[in-house]
N, C-alpha and C positions, 0 to 999 in steps of 0.2 A: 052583135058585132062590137057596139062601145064596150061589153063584156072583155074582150077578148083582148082590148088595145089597154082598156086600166089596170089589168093584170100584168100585161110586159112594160107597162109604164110604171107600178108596184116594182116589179124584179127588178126591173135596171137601176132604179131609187137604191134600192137594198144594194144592189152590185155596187153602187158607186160609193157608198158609206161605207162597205166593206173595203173599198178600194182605197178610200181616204182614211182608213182605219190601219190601214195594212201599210200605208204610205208613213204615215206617222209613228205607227211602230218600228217602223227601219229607222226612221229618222231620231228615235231617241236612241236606239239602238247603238247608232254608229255617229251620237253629238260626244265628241272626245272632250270639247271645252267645260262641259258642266261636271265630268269626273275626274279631271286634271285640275287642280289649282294653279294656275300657274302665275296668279299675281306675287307667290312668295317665291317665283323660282328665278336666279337672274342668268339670265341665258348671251350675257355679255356683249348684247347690243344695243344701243345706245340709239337714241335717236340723233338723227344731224344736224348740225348747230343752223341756228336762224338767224347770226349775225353776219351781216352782210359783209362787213369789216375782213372779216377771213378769206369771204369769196374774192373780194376786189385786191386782196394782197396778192392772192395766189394770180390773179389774172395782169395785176404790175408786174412781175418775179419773171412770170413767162415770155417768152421771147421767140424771132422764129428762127428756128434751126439753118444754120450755114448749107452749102449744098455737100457739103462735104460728109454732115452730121446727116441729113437725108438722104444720102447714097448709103451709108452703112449700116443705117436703120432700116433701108428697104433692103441690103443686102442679106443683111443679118435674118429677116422677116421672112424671105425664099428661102431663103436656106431653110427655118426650119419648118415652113409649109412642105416644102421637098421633103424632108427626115421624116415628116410627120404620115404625108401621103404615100412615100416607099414604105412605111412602118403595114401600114394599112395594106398595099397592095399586097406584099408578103404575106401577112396574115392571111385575106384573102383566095390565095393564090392556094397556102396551106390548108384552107378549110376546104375547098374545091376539087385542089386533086391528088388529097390525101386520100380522100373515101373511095377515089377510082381505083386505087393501086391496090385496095386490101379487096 
C-alpha cells in the first residue's frame, strides 16, 4: 500500500517541476524588458517635478469660478455627454438593425 502512495507522490513531484518548468519558460518567453534596451531609448516622458514651489503657485493662481463660469462649464459638459451618447446610440442602433434588414 506505502508502495502505491510513494509512486503518486514521485509523479506529482515530477508534475509539479515540470510545471514550474513550463511556468518559467513562458515567463522568459514573453520578459520583453530583458530583449528591449530601453534605458538608451527617450520615450519623452519626464518624470514630475518634486518642487513644492510649482504646486503652491498653481494652487495661489486658482480661484473659484463665478456662477456664471459654472453654468457654462456645465452647459458646455451636457452638451457634449449628449453629442457623445447620440454618437453611440446611432451606432448602436446601426449595428443592431442593420443585420435584421439583410
Amino acid at each position: 500500500m506505502s508502495e502505491g502512495t510513494e509512486a503518486t507522490e514521485k509523479k506529482s513531484a515530477v508534475k509539479q517541476k515540470l510545471d514550474l518548468k513550463d511556468k518559467l519558460d513562458i515567463k522568459n518567453k514573453l520578459d520583453i524588458k530583458s530583449k528591449l534596451n530601453l534605458d538608451d531609448v527617450d520615450l519623452g516622458v519626464s518624470m514630475p517635478s518634486t518642487n513644492v514651489d510649482e504646486y503652491l503657485r498653481v494652487l495661489r493662481l486658482a480661484r473659484k469660478p463665478s456662477r456664471e463660469e459654472f453654468n457654462m462649464i456645465a452647459k458646455v459638459s451636457m452638451a457634449g455627454i449628449g453629442i457623445i451618447g447620440t454618437i453611440g446610440f446611432v451606432i448602436y442602433a446601426l449595428l443592431t438593425e442593420l443585420p435584421k434588414a439583410f
